[in-house]
C-alpha positions in Angstrom: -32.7 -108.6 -33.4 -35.7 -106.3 -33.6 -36.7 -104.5 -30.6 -40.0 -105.3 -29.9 -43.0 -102.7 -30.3 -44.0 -100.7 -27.2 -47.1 -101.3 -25.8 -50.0 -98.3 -26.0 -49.0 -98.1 -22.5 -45.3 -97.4 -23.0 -46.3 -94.9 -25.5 -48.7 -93.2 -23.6 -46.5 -93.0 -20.6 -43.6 -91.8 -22.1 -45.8 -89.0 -24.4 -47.6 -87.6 -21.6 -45.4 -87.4 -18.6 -42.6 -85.5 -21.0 -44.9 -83.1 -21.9 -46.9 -82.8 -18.4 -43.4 -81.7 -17.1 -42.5 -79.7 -19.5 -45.8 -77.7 -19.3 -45.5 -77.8 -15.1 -42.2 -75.9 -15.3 -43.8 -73.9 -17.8 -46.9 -72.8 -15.9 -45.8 -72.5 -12.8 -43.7 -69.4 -14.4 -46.9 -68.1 -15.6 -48.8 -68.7 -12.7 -45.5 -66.8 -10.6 -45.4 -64.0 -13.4 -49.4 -63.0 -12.3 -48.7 -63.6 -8.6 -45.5 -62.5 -7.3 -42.3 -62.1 -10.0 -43.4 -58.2 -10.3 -42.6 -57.7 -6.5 -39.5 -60.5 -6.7 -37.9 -59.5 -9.6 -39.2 -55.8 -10.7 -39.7 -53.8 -7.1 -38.9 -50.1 -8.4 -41.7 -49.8 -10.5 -45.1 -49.9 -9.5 -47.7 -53.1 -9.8 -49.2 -52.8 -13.2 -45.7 -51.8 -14.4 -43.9 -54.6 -12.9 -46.7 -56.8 -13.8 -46.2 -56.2 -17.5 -42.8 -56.7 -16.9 -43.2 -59.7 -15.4 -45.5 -60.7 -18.6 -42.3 -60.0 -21.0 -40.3 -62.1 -19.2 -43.1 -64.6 -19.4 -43.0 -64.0 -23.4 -39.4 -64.1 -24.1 -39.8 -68.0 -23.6 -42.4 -68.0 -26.2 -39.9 -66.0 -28.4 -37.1 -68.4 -28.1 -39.5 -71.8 -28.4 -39.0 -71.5 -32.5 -35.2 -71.8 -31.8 -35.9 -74.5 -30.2 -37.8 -76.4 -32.8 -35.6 -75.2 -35.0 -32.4 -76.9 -32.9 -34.2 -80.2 -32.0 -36.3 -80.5 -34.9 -33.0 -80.4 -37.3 -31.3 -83.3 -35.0 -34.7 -85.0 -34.6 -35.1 -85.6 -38.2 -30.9 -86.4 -38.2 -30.0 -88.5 -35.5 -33.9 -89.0 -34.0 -36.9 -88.1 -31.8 -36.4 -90.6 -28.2 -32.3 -88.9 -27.7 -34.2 -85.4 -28.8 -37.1 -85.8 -26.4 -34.5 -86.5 -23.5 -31.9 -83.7 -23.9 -35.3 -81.1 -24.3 -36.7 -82.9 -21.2 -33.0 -82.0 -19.1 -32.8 -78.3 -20.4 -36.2 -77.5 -19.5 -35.9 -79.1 -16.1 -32.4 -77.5 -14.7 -33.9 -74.6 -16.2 -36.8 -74.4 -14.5 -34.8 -75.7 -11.2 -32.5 -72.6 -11.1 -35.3 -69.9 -11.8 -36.3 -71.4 -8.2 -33.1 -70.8 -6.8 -32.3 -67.5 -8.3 -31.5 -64.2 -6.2 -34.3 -61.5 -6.5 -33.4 -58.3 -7.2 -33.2 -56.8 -3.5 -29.7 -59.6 -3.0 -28.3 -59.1 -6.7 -29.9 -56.1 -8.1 -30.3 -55.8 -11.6 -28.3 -59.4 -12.5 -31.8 -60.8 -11.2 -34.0 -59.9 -14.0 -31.0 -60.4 -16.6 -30.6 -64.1 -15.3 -34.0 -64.3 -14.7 -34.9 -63.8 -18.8 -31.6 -66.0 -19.9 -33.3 -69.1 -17.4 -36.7 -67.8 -19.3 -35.0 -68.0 -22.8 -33.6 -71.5 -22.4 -37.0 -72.9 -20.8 -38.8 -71.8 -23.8 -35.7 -73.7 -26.0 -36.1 -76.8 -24.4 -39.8 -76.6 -24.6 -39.9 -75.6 -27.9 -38.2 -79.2 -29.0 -40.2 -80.8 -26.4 -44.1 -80.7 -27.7 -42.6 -81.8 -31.4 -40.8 -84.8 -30.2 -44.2 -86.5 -27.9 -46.4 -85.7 -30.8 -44.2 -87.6 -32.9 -43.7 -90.3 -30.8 -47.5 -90.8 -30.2 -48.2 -90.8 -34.0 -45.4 -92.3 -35.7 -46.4 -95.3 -33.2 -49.8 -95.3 -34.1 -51.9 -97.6 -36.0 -53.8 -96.8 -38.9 -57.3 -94.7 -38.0 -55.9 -94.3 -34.1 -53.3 -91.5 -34.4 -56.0 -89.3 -33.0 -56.4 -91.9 -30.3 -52.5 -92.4 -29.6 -51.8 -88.0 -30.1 -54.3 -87.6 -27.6 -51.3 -88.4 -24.7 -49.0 -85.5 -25.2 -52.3 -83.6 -25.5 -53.3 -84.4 -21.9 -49.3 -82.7 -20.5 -51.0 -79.1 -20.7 -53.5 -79.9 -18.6 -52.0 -82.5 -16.5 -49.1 -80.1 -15.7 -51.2 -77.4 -15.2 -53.2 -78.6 -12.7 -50.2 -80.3 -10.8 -48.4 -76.5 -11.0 -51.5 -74.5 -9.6 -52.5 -77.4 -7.3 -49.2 -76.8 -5.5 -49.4 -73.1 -5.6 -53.0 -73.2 -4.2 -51.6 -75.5 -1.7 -49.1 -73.1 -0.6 -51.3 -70.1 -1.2 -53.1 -71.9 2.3 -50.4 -73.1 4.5 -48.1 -70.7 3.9 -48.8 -66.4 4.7 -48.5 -64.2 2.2 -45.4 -62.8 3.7 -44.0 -66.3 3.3 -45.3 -67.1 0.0 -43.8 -63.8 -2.1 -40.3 -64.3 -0.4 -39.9 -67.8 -0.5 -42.8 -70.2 -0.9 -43.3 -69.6 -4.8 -39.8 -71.3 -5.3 -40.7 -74.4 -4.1 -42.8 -75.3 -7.0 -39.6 -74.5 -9.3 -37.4 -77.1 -7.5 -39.8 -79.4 -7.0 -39.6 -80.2 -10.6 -35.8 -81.9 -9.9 -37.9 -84.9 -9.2 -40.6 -84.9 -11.6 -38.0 -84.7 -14.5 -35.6 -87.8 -12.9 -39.0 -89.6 -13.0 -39.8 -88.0 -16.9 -36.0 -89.6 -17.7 -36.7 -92.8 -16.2 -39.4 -93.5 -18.5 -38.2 -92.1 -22.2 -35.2 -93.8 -21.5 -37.1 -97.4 -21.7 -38.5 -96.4 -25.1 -37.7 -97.6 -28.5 -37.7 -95.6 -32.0 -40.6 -95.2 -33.8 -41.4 -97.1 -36.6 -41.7 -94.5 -39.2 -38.4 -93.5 -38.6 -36.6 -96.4 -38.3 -37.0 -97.1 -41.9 -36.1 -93.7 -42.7 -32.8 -93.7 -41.3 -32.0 -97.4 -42.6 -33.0 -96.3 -46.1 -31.2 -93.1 -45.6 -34.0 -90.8 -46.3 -32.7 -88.4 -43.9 -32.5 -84.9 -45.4 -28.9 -83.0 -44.0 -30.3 -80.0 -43.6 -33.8 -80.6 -42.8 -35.1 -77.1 -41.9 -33.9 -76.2 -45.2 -36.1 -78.7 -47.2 -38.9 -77.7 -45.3 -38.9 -74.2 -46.0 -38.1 -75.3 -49.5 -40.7 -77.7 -50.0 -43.5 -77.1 -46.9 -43.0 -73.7 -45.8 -47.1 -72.6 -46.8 -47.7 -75.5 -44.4 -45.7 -74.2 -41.5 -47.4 -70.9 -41.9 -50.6 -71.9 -41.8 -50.2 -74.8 -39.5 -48.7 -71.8 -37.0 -51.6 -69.9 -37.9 -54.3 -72.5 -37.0 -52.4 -72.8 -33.8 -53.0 -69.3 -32.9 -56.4 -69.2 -30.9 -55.6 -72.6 -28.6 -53.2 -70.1 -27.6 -54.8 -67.1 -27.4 -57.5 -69.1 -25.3 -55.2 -70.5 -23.1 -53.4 -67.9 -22.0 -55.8 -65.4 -21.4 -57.8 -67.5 -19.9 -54.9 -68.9 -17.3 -52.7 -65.9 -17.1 -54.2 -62.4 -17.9 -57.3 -63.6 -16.3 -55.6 -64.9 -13.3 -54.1 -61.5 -12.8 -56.6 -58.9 -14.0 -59.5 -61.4 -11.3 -56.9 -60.8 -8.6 -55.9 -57.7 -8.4 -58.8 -56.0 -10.6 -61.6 -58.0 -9.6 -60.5 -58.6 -6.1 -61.6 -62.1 -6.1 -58.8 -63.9 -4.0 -56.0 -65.4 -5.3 -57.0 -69.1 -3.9 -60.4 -68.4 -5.4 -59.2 -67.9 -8.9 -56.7 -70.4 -9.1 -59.8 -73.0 -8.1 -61.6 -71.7 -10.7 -59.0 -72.3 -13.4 -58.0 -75.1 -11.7 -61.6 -76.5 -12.8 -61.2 -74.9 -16.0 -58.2 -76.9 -16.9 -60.4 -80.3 -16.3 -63.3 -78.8 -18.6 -59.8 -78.3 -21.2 -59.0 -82.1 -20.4 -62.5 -83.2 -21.3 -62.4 -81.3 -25.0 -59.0 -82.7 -25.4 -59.8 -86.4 -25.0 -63.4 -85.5 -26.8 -62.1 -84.0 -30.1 -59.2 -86.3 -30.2 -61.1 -89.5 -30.4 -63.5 -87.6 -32.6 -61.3 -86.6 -35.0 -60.0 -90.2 -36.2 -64.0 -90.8 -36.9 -64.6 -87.6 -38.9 -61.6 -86.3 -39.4 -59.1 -83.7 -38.3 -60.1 -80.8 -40.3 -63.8 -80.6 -39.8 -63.3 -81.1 -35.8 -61.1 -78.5 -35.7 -63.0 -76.1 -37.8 -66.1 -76.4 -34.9 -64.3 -75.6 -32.1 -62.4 -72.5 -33.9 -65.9 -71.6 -34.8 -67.2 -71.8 -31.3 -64.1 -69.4 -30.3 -65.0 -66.8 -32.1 -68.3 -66.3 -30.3 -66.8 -67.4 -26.9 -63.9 -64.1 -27.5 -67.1 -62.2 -27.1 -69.2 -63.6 -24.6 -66.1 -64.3 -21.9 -65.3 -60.6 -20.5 -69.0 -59.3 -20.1 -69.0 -62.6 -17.9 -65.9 -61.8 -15.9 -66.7 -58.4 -15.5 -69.9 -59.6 -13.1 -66.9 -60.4 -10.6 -69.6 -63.2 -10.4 -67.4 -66.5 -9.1 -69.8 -68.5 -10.9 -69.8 -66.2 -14.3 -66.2 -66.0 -13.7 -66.1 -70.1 -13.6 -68.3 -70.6 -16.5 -66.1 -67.6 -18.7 -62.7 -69.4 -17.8 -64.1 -73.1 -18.4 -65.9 -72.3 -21.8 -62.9 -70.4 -22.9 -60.6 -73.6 -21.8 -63.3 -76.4 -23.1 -63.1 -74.8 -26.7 -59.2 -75.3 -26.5 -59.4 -78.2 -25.5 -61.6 -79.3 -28.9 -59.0 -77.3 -31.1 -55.7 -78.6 -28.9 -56.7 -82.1 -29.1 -56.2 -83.2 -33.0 -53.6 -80.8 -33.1 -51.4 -83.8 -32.0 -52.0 -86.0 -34.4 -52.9 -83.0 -37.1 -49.6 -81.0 -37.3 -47.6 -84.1 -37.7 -49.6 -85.4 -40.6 -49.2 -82.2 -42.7 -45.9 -82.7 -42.9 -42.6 -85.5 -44.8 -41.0 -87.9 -42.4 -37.8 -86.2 -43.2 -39.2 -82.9 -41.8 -41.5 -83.7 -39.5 -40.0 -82.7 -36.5 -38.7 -79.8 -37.6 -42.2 -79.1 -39.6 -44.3 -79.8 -36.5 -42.7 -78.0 -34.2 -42.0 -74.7 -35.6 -45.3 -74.1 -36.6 -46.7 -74.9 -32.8 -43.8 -72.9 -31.5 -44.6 -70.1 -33.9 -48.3 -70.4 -33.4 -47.3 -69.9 -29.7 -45.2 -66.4 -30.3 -48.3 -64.2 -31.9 -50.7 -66.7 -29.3 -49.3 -67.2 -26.3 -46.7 -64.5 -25.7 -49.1 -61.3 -27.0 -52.3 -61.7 -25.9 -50.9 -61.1 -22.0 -49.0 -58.2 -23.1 -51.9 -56.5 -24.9 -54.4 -57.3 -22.5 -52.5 -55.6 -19.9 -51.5 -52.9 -22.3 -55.2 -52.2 -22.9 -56.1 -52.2 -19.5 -53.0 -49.6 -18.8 -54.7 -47.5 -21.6 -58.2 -47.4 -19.7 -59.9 -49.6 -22.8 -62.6 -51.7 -21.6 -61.5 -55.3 -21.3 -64.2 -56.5 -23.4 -61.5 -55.5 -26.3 -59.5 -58.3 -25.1 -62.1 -60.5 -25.9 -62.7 -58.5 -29.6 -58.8 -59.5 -29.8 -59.1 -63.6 -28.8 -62.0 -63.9 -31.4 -59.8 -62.1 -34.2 -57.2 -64.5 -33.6 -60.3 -67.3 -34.2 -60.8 -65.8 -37.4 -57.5 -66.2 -38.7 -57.1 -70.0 -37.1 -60.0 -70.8 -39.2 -59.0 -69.1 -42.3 -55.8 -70.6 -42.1 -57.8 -74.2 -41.4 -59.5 -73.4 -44.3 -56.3 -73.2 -46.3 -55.4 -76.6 -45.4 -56.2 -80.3 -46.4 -57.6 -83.2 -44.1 -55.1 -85.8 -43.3 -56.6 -87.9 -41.1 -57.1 -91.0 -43.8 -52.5 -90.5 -45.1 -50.3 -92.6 -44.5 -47.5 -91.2 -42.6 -45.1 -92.7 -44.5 -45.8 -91.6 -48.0 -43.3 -89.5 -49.0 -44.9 -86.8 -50.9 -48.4 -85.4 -50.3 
């Protein structure tokens, strides 16, 4: 008997509440790493110190995301992407869940930052099968012209999450002191998401295969090694797909985490007051995402993401002089232009990665270019900005930095064709 096809619903259910849990227990690390993990976690050494400390543990997740693509993209493309998307959904969650209840380093010492980077590292494995696995389940369920439509789902999580993650930490942030917050109010975000994953597993469970797959697997088009073929056959692809994935990155997390901590603690603008701000931000990201998505199945992938990289590269330059007034308003309008041009690149990059690549590497294709797009833009530019701020440059060089990494997404855009009019299921393109 056939099992019927889900509805657009279904789909869109099961697509974005993976992926806005996944990026909750993501952010809410980020959003502890510029707020309180130097002080939990790193109290020897003094704040900027332990604050860049704080941002490596924040990278190693980034680090150990291509692993994970690597891992669940091979048994994606093996076994399938609805078992993938559960066991990445599980990982990330416990994960996340015993971060929350882990010792700081005044009751274990120096085993607190060790475990603290080995709960890190598995996070950013779990997540780095997650994003793969919704895009594919978004796409390879689409109809033909919609993918853009139908990718747009998993799109939404990152901003979805994020507000859910700073929305409770701003909600803390004003019942709680900040005596109770930094010892232990900033857990509760971190076990909270026990629930929210039950609730993610609930859902995927009641999901089917997709129908580009199926077929696959019945025909036994199923490659055994499928990272293997892909670096044999598609690995320009999964360079320069990374490489176009680079400045949503580098927008995001400047704009979320160094900004959050250089407007705290350099600008003095309080801590509720900036997480507003990027709070509002996040909807301006939500508005590009849903924008550029339906765009892009009307005039293709390609062209609407080459506008918004172009936009970035002016933005990079325009967003610290803006900051620097200490202006809230100028502050508001430098984090939400930053996040509305990621949200224009983010949003085809649903349906866009998938497309460039076979059906028997997808997965694995997808997802280790956005994980490796991640490593050189997500987990750098919070080092670097804090690095140059340690070194007394002026942080308009962080901006110089955000719109180099525009440049080299749009080179690598350049580089690459439009597939907005293929048919997923052609084998070779």
């Amino acid at each position: 008997m056939t099992t019927p096809r889900p509805t657009r619903t279904r789909i869109a259910a099961a697509s974005l509440i993976g992926t806005a849990i996944e990026f909750y227990d993501f952010y809410i690390y980020g959003t502890a790493a510029a707020l309180v993990l130097n002080t939990a976690f790193f109290p020897e050494m003094d704040e900027l110190a332990g604050t860049l400390a704080a941002f490596s543990t924040f990278a190693v997740a980034f680090v150990s995301r291509p692993l994970g693509s690597a891992i669940f993209g091979h048994w994606g493309d093996r076994v399938g992407r609805k078992s993938m998307l559960v066991v990445s959904l599980l990982l990330m969650g416990l994960s996340t869940v015993a971060i929350g209840l882990l010792p700081g380093y005044t009751a274990i010492g120096v085993a607190a930052p060790v475990l603290l980077v080995l709960l890190r590292f598995t996070q950013g494995i779990g997540l780095g099968g997650e994003w793969g696995g919704a895009a594919l389940l978004a796409t390879e369920h689409a109809p033909p012209g919609r993918r853009g439509l139908y990718a747009m789902f998993p799109q939404l999580g990152p901003p979805v999450g994020f507000i859910a993650a700073n929305g409770l930490f701003l909600i803390l942030g004003g019942l709680l002191t900040d005596d109770e917050f930094l010892t232990w109010g900033w857990r509760l975000p971190f076990v909270a998401s026990l629930v929210l994953v039950a609730i993610g597993l609930y859902v995927r469970l009641k999901i089917s295969e997709t129908p580009v797959f199926q077929p696959a697997m019945e025909e036994r088009r199923i490659a055994r090694v499928p990272l293997a073929g892909l670096m044999r056959h598609q690995w320009r692809r999964v360079l320069l797909g990374a490489g176009a994935m680079v400045i949503a990155y580098t927008l995001f997390y400047t704009a979320t985490t160094y900004c959050l901590a250089y407007g705290t603690a350099t600008l003095k603008i309080p801590r509720t007051t900036m997480l507003s701000l990027t709070m509002i931000g996040v909807v301006f990201m939500a508005a590009g995402t849903v924008v550029s998505s339906l765009v892009s199945d009307r005039v293709g992938r390609r062209p609407t993401l080459l506008v918004g990289t172009a936009g970035a590269i002016g933005w990079g330059l325009a967003m610290f002089p803006l900051m620097e007034t200490a202006s809230v308003p100028l502050v508001g309008l430098a984090l939400a232009g930053a996040l509305a041009l990621m949200g224009l690149i983010f949003g085809p990059m649903g349906a866009y990665l998938p497309e460039l690549f076979r059906t028997e590497y997808r997965y694995s294709g997808a997802s280790v270019a956005y994980s490796l797009g991640g490593v050189l833009g997500g987990a750098i530019p919070p080092l670097i900005a804090t690095q140059m701020q340690a070194g007394g440059l002026p942080v308009f060089y962080v901006g110089v930095y955000v719109s180099a990494m525009a440049v080299l997404s749009l080179l690598c855009l350049l580089a690459l064709p439009e597939t907005g009019t293929l048919e997923l299921s052609e084998a070779e393109w």
